[in-house]
Phi, psi and omega in degrees: 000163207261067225269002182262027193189067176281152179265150189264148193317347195254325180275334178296338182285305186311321190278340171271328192287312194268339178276340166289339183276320198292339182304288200255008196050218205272152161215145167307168181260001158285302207294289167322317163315306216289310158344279215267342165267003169280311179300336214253329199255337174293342201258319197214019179025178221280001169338304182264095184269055162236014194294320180316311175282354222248304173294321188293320182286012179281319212270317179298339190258354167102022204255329186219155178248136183276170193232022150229144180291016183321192175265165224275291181335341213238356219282144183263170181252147180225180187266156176262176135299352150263352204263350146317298177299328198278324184293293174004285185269031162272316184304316190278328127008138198279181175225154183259131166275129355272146152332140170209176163319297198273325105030315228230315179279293198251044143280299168316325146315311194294313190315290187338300195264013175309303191330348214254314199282165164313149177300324201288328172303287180289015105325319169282337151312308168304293139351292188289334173297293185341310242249275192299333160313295173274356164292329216275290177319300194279337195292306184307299162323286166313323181292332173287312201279358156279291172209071174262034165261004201283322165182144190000307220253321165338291132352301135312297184291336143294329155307322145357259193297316163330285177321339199258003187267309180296002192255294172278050305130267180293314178333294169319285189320310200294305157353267231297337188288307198305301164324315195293306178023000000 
């Protein structure tokens, strides 16, 4: 994964709006709002109030079309051939250390839509999660092994999160063998 170019909460949005399209084909664009602010609020709750504008620049950067002469409301919307490429190199983007909430959304995205990439693609797509897991994993060791002698609970509590970063992890790894197929 590309770790100099993690995507920002607006392109995690852009990557849930065109993978609901490569998905399901066309939606009015209520369907579609209504999509990508339902996945987006289980996950990372109502936080990200830019989605409006978010959809709206998918139709201005040329990624989605309508594909009927309906009224602009009722009109369903569809991916361009850029708007392919664009979910592509979204899929393929990197992720930023330390984990956050948006971080967070879009490993859960990429999982969604793995299925979506080329076969030769989700496998490497796995690997690299795997990969940023355990980057993830050694940054929290070091941080315990500086200063969990500092108190009691640190120490626990960083054994926590490790685990549960070596636990996704093995997941990951486990993806990539069943991908490897």
């Amino acid at each position: 994964m590309n770790r100099e170019a993690p995507l920002s909460p607006k392109q995690a949005l852009r990557l849930c709006a065109l993978g609901e399209l490569m998905q399901h084909g066309a939606l009015t664009y209520g369907d579609l709002a209504q999509r990508v602010r339902d996945f987006t609020n289980h996950l990372v709750g109502p936080t990200l109030d830019m989605m409006g504008g978010s959809l709206e620049l998918l139709r201005y950067d040329g990624l989605i079309e309508p594909v009927d002469d309906a009224p602009e409301s009722e009109a369903r919307l569809s991916l361009t051939d850029d708007g392919r490429k664009e979910f592509s190199a979204l899929m393929e983007q990197g992720l930023s250390t330390p984990f956050n909430e948006t971080v967070k959304l879009v490993v859960t995205l990429k999982l969604r839509f793995l299925h979506l990439l080329p076969a030769d693609w989700r496998q490497a797509r796995a690997v690299a999660l795997a990969r940023i897991y355990e980057q993830e994993a050694e940054r929290l060791r070091d941080l315990r092994e500086k200063y969990a002698g500092e108190s009691e609970h640190l120490g626990p509590w960083l054994d926590h999160d490790i685990a549960q970063y070596e636990r996704r992890v093995a997941w990951f790894q486990d993806l990539a063998r069943r991908l490897q197929g």
